[in-house]
C-alpha positions as CSV (number, residue, x, y, z in Angstrom):
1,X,0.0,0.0,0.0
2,X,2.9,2.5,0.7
3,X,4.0,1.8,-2.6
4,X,0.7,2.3,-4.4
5,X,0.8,5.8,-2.4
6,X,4.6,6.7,-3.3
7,X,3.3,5.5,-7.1
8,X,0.7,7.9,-7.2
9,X,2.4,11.2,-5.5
10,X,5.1,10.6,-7.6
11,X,2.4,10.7,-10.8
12,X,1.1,13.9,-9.1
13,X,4.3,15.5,-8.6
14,X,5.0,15.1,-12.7
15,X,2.0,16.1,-13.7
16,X,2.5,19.2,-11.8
17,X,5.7,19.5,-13.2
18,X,4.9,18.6,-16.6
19,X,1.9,21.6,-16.0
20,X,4.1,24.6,-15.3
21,X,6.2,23.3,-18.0
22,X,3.6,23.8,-21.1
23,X,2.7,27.3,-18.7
24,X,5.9,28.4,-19.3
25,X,6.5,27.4,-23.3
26,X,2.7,28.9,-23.8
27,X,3.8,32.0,-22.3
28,X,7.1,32.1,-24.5
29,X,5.2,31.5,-27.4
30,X,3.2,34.3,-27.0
31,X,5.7,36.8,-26.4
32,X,7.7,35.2,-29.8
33,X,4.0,35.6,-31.6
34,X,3.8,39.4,-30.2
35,X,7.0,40.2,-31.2
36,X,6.7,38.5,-35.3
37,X,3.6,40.5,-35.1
38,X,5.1,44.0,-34.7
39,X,7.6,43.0,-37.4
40,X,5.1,42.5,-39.9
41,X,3.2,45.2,-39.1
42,X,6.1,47.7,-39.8
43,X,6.9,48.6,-43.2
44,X,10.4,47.3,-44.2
45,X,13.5,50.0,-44.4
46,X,14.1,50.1,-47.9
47,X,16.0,53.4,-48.1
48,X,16.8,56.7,-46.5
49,X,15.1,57.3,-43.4
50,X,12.6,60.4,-44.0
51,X,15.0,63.4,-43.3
52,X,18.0,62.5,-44.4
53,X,19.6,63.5,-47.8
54,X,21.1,61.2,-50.6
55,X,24.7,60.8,-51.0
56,X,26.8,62.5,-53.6
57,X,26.5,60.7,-57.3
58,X,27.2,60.9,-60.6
59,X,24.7,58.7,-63.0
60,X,23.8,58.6,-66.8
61,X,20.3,58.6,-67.9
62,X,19.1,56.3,-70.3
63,X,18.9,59.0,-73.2
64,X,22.8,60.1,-72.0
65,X,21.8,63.0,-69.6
66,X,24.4,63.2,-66.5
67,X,22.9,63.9,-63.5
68,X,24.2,64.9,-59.9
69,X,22.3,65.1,-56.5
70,X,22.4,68.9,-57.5
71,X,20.1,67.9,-60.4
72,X,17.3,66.2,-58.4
73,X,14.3,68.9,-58.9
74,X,12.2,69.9,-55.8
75,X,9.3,67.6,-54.9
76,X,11.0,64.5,-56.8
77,X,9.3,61.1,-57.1
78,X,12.2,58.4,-56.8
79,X,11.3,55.0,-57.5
80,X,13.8,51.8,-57.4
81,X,13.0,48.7,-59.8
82,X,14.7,45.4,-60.3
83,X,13.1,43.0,-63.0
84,X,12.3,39.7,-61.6
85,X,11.0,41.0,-58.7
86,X,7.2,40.5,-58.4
87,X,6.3,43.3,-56.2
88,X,7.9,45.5,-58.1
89,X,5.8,43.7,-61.1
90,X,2.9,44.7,-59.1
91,X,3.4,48.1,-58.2
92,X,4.2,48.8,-62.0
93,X,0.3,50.0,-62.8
94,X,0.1,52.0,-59.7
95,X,3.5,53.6,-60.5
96,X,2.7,54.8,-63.8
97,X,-0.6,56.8,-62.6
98,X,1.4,58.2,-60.1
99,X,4.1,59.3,-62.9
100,X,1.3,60.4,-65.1
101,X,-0.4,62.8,-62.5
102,X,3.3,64.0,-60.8
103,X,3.6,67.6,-60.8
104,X,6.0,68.8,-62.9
105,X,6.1,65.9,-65.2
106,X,9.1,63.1,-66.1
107,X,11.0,65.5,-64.9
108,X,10.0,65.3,-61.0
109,X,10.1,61.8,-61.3
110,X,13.2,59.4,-61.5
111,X,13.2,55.4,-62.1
112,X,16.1,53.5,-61.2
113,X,15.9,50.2,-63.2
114,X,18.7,48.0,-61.0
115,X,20.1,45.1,-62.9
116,X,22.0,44.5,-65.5
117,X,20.9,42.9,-69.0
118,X,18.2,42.8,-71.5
119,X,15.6,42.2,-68.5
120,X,16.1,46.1,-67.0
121,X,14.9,47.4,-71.2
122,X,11.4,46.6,-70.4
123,X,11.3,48.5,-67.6
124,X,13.5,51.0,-69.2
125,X,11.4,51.9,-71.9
126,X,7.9,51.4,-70.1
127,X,9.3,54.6,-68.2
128,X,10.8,56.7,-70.6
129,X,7.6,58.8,-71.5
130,X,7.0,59.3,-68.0
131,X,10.2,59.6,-65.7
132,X,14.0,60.4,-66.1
133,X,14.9,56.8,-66.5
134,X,18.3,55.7,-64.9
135,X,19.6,51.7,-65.2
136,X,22.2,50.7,-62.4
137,X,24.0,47.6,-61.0
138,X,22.7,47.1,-57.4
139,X,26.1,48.9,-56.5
140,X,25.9,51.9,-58.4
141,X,25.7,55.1,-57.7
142,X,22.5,56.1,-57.1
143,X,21.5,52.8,-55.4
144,X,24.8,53.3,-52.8
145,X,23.6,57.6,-52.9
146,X,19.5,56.3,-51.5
147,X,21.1,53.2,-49.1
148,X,18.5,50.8,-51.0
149,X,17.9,48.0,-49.0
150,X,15.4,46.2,-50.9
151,X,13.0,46.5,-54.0
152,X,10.6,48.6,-54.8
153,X,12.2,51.4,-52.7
154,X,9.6,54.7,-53.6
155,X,10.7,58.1,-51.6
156,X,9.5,61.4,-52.2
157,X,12.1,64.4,-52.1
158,X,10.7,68.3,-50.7
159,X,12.0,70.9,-52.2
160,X,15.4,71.1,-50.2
161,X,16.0,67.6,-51.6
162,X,15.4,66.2,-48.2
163,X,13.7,62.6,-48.2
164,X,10.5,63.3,-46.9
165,X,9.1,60.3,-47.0
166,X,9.4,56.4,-48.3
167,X,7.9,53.3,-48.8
168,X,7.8,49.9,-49.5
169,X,4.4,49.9,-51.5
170,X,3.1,53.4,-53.5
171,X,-0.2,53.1,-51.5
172,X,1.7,54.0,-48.4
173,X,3.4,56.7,-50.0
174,X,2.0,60.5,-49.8
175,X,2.7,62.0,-53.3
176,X,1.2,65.5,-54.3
177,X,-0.8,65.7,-57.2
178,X,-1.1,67.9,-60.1
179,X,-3.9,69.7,-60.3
C-alpha cells in the first residue's frame, strides 16, 4: 500500500511538473508571436530614413543626360525597380498613374531600373515617357547615394531635396498631385 501511495504522488508531482512546464512554453510562445507580429506590421527599411539626404552621385540617364544630387528637382518622385522582382511587377500600374499625375512631369520623377541585362529594357522603356529613367547595377551610384535596401524602394524628395518620405508599397506613399 505505501508503494501504491509513493506511485501515485510521484504521478502527481510530474504532472504538476509537466503543467508549469507547457505554462511556461505557452507564455514564450506568446511573447515570440507578439514580437513576429510588430515586425510584420512595420513597413520594411528600404531606403533613406525620412529626413536625411542622398549621397553624392554621378549617374547617366538612359537617353545620355548626366545627373548629380544637384540635379534632383524639388518635390521628386524616386522609385527603385529590379526586374524579376514580383512586387515590383505589381506596383508597376500604380506607378505609372502616379508618374502620369506628378507635378511637374518626367521630370520630378526618376526610375532607377537595378540590374544588369536585357531584362532592365522593359522596364527602361515602359518609363521613358514618363520619368527620367536611370539603369544601375545594385552597386551603383544612385543605389549606394538612397542606401537601397530592398525593392521597390519609392521616396518622395521636398524641395530642399530632403527625403520626406518612403515606402515599401506606392499606396503608403503620400505623393502630391497635379492639379
Amino acid at each position: 500500500m505505501a508503494l501504491l501511495t509513493a506511485a501515485v504522488v510521484l504521478v502527481a508531482a510530474l504532472g504538476l511538473l509537466n503543467l508549469v512546464l507547457l505554462l511556461g512554453v505557452i507564455r514564450r510562445l506568446r511573447e515570440h508571436t507578439d514580437l513576429l507580429s510588430e515586425r510584420q506590421s512595420a513597413p520594411p527599411e528600404v531606403m533613406l530614413e525620412v529626413g536625411s539626404i542622398p549621397g553624392d552621385f554621378v549617374s547617366t540617364t538612359v537617353d545620355g543626360r548626366v545627373r548629380t544630387r544637384a540635379d534632383i528637382p524639388p518635390m521628386t518622385l524616386v522609385a527603385f525597380l529590379s526586374p524579376g522582382c514580383d512586387h515590383c511587377e505589381e506596383q508597376l500600374p500604380e506607378l505609372e498613374q502616379r508618374a502620369a499625375e506628378m507635378p511637374g512631369g518626367p521630370e520630378h520623377v526618376w526610375v532607377v531600373v537595378v540590374g544588369k541585362g536585357p531584362e532592365t529594357q522593359e522596364y527602361a522603356d515602359r518609363f521613358a515617357a514618363l520619368a527620367t529613367v536611370f539603369v544601375e547595377a545594385g552597386t551603383g551610384p544612385l543605389p549606394k547615394a538612397f542606401a537601397i535596401k530592398g525593392f521597390p524602394a519609392f521616396g518622395l524628395l521636398d524641395q530642399h531635396g530632403v527625403v520626406a518620405s518612403t515606402a515599401f508599397g506606392l499606396a503608403r506613399l503620400d505623393l502630391p498631385v497635379a492639379r
